[in-house]
C-alpha beads as a LAMMPS data file, in Angstrom:
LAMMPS data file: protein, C-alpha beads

226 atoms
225 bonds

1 atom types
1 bond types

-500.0 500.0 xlo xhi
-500.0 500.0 ylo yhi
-500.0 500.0 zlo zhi

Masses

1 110.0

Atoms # bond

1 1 1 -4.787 -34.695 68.532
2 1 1 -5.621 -31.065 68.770
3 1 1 -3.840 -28.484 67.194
4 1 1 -2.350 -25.573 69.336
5 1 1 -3.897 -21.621 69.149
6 1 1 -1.792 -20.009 66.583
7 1 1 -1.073 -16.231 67.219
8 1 1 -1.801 -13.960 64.318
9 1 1 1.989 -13.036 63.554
10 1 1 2.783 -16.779 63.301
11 1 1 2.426 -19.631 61.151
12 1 1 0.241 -22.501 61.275
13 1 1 1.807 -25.190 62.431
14 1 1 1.577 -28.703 61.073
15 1 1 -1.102 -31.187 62.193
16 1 1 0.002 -34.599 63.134
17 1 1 -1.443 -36.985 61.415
18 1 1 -2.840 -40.334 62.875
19 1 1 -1.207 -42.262 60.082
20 1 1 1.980 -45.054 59.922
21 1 1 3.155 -47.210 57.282
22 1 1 3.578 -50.928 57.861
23 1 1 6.945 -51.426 58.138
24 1 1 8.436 -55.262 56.399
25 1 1 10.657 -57.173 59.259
26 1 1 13.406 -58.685 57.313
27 1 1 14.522 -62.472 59.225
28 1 1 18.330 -62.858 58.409
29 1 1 19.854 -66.423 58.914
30 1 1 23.361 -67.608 59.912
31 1 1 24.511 -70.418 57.969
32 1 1 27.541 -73.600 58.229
33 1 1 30.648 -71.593 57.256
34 1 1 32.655 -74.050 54.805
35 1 1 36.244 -74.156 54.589
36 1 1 36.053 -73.596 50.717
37 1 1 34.901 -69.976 50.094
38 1 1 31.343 -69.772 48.172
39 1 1 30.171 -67.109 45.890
40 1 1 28.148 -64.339 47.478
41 1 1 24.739 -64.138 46.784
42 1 1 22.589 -60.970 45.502
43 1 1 20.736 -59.973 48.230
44 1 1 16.686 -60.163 47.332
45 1 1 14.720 -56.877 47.185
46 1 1 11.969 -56.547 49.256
47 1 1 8.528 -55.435 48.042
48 1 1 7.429 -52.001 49.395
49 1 1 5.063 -52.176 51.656
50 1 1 1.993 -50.767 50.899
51 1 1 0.393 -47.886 52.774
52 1 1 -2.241 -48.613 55.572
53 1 1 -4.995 -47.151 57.244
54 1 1 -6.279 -46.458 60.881
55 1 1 -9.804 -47.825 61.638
56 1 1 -11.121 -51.368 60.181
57 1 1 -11.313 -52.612 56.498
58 1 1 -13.693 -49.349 54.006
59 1 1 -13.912 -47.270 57.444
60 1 1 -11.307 -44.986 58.187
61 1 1 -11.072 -43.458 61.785
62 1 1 -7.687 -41.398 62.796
63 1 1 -9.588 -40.557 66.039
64 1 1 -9.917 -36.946 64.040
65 1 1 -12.555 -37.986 61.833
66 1 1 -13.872 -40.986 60.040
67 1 1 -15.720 -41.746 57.045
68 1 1 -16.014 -44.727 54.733
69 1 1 -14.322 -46.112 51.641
70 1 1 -14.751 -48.926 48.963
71 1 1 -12.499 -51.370 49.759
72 1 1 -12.161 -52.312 46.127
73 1 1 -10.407 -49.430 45.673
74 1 1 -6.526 -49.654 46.059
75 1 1 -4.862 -47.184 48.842
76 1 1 -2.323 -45.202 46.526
77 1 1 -0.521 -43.455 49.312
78 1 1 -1.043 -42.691 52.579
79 1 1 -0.386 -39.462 55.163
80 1 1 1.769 -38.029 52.873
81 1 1 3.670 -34.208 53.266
82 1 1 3.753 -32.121 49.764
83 1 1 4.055 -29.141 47.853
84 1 1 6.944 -28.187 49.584
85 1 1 5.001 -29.649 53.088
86 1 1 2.327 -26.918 53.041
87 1 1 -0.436 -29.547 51.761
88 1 1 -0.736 -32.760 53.947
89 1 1 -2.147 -35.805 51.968
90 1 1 -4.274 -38.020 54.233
91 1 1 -5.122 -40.538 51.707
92 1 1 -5.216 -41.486 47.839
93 1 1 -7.706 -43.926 46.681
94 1 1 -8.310 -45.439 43.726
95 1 1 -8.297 -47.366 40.412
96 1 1 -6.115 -44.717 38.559
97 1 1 -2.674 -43.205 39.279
98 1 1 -1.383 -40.731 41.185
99 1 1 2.361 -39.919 42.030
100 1 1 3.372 -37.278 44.325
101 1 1 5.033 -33.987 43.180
102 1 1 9.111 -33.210 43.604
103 1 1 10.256 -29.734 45.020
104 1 1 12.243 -27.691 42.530
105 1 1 15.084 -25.452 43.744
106 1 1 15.348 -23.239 41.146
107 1 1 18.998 -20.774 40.679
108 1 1 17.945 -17.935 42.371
109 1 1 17.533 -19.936 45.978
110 1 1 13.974 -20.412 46.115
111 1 1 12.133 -23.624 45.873
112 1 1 9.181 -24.716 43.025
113 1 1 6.593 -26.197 44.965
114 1 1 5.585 -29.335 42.206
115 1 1 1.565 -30.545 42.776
116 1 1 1.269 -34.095 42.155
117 1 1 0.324 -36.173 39.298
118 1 1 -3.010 -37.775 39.114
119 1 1 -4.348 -39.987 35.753
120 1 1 -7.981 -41.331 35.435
121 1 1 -8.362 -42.617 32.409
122 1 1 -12.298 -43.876 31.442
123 1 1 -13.969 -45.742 33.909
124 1 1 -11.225 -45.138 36.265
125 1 1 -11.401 -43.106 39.463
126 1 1 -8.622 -40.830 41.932
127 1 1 -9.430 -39.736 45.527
128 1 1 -7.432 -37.457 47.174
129 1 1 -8.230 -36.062 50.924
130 1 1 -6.229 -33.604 51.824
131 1 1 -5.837 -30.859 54.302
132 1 1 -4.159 -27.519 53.710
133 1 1 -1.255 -27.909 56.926
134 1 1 0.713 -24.871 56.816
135 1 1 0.845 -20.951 56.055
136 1 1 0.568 -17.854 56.953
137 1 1 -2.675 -17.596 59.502
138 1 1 -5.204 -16.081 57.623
139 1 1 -8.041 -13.297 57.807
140 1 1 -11.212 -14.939 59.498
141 1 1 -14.046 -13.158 57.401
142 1 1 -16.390 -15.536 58.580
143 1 1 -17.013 -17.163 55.321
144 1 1 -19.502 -20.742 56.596
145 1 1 -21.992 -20.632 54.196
146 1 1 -21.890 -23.578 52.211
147 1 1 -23.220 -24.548 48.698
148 1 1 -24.289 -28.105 49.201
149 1 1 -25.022 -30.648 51.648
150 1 1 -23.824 -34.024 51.826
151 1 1 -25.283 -36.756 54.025
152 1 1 -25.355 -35.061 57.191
153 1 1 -22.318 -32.437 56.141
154 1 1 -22.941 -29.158 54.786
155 1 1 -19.789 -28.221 52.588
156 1 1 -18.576 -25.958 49.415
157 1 1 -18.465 -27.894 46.426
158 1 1 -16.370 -26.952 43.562
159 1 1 -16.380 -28.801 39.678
160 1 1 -13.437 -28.030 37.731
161 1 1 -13.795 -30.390 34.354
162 1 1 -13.441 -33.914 35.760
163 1 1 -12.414 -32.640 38.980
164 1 1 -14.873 -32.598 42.031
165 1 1 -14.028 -31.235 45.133
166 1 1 -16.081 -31.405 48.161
167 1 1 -14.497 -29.457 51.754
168 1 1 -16.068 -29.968 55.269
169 1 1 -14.693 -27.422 57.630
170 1 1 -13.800 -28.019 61.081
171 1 1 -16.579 -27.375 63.907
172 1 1 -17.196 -23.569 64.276
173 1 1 -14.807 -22.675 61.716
174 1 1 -14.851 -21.458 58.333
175 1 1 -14.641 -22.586 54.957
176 1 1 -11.143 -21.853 53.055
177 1 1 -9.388 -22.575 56.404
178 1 1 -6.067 -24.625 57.204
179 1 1 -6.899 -28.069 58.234
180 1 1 -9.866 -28.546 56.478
181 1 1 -10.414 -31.639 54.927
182 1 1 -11.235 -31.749 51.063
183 1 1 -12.498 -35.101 49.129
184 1 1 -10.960 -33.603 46.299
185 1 1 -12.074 -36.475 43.223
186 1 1 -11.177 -36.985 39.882
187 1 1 -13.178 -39.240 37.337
188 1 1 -15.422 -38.665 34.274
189 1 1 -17.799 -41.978 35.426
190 1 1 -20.956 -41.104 37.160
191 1 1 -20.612 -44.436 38.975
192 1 1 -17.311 -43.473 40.392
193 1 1 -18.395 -40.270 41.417
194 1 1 -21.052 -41.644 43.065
195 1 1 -19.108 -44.315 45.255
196 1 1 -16.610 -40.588 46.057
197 1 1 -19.933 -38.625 46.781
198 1 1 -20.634 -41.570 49.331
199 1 1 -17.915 -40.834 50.923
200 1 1 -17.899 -37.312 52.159
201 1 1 -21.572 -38.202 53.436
202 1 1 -20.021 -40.761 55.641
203 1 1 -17.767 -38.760 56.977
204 1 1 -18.057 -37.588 61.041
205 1 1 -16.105 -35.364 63.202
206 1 1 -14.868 -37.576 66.151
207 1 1 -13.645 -36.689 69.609
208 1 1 -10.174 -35.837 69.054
209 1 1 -11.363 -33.367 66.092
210 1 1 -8.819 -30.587 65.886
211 1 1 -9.676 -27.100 67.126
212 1 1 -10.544 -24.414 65.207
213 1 1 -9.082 -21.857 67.725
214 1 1 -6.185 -19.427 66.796
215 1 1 -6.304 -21.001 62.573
216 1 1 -7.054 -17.015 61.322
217 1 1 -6.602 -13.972 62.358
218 1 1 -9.390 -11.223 63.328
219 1 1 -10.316 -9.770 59.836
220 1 1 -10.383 -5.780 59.262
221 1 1 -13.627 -3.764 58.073
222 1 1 -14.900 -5.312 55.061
223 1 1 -15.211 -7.943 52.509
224 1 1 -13.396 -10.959 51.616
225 1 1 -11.170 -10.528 48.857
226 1 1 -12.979 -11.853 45.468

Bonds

1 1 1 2
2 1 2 3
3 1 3 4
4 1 4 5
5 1 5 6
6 1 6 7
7 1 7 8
8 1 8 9
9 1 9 10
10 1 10 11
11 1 11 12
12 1 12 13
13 1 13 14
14 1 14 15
15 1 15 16
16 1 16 17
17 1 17 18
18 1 18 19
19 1 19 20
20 1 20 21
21 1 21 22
22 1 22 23
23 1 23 24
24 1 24 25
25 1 25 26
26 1 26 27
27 1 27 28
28 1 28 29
29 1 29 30
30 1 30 31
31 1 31 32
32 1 32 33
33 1 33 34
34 1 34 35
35 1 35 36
36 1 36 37
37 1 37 38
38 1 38 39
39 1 39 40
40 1 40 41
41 1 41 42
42 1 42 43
43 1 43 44
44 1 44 45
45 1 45 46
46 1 46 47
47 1 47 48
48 1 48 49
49 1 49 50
50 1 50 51
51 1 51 52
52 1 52 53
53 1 53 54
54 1 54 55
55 1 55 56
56 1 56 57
57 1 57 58
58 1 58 59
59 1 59 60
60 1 60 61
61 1 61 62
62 1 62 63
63 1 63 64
64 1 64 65
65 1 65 66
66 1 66 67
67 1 67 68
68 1 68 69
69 1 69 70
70 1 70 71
71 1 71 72
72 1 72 73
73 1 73 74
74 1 74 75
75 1 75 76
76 1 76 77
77 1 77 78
78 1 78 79
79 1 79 80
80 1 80 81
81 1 81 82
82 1 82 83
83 1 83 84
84 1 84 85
85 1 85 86
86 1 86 87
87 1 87 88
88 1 88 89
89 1 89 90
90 1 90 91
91 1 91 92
92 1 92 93
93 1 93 94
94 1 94 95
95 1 95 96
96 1 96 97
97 1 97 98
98 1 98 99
99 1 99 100
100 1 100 101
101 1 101 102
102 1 102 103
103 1 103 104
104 1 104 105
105 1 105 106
106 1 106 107
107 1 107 108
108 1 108 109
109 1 109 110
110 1 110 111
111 1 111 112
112 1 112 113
113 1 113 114
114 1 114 115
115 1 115 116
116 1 116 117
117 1 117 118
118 1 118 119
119 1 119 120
120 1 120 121
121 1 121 122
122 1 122 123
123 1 123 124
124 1 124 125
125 1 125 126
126 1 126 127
127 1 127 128
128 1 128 129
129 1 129 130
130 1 130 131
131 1 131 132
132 1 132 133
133 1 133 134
134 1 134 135
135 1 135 136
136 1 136 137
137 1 137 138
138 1 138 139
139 1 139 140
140 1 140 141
141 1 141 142
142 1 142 143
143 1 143 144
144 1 144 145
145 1 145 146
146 1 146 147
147 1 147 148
148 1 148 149
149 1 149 150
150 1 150 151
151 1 151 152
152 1 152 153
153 1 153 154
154 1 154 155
155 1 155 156
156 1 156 157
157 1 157 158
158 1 158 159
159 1 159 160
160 1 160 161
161 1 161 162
162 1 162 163
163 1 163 164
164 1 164 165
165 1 165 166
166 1 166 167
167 1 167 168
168 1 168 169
169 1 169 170
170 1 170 171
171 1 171 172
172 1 172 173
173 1 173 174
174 1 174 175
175 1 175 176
176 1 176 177
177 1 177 178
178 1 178 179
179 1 179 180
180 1 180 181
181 1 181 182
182 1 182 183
183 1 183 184
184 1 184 185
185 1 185 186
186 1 186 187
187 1 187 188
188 1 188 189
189 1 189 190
190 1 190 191
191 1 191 192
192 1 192 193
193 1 193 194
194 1 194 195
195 1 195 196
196 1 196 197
197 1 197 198
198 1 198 199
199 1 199 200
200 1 200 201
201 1 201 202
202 1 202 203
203 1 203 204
204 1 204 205
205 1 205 206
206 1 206 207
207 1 207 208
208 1 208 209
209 1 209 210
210 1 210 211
211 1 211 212
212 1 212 213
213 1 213 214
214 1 214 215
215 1 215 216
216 1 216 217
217 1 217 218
218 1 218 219
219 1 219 220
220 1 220 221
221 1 221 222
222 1 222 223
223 1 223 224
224 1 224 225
225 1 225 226
């Protein structure tokens, strides 16, 4: 689905994600009603359901974009609004932990925008791809040079300790840009990293890709900030 132009003075507007969770039907039975009363029965929790993913089994496809996963990796959560709804979490993969963060209000009216909580202990591995969904529009300074290419996809790369982040930005746009997606991966195993690297040089733009129009507005004279 494409995402509308978005005037200057405005704010960007959420993109809709091609994602649903797999809902559990719950049968109920009727049965023979005694004369003597019986004593109720606790009702039986149901299991969550855990997330799921468009496409087939390792490849994921929205329609948006697509790119492929290990499928020995377990899907931790799935299309998934946070930090207070201006990050959108497509999907998190992997044999670690991650738990999403929990808005703040704090006394004076606003609200603390938590991140989440990711732990990847040795050997283990966290994948998040997210998009930046929301915000004011900002300056296009025409910033698409990129630092490193993977597979086919020329992106910015960024290494924070155990933390690697890959972003591919959307066709004619720029890097640093809402709706761009970002592999963003944490592990300390070269192995893991690997199998994450694989990933983002899977990954294709497909025919429903969102448009780039309208996501910044015209810069002034000069630089980026720093």
């Amino acid at each position: 689905m494409s995402v509308p132009p978005v005037r200057a003075s405005s704010f960007v507007s959420l993109r809709g994600a091609a994602l649903l969770l797999v809902a559990a039907a719950v049968a109920a039975s009727c049965g023979t009603i005694h004369d003597t009363p019986t004593s109720a029965s606790t009702p039986t929790a149901m299991p969550t359901p855990a997330p799921s993913l468009p496409g087939t089994p390792g490849h994921y496809d929205d329609g948006e974009m697509s790119f492929d996963y290990p499928t020995d990796w377990p899907i931790l959560a799935a299309g998934v609004p946070e930090s207070c709804g201006v990050i959108h979490v497509l999907v998190v993969l992997g044999t670690g932990s991650w738990s999403q963060g929990t808005s703040q209000p704090e006394s004076d009216g606003s609200v603390r925008c938590d991140i989440d909580s990711v732990s990847a202990p040795a050997g283990a591995v966290v994948v998040r791809v997210y998009w930046r969904a929301g915000g004011p529009a900002p300056m296009c300074w025409g910033n698409t040079q990129a630092n490193a290419t993977v597979g086919p996809n020329a992106v910015q790369k960024t290494v924070d300790g155990s933390v690697t982040s890959w972003e591919i930005r959307l066709p004619g746009g720029e890097f640093a840009m809402p709706n761009n997606p970002i592999f963003e991966v944490h592990t300390s195993d070269p192995a893991q990293l690997a199998k994450a690297e694989a990933m983002v040089a899977s990954f294709h733009w497909r025919p429903s890709a969102p448009s780039y129009a309208g996501l910044c507005s015209p810069s002034p004279a000069g630089s980026p900030p720093a």
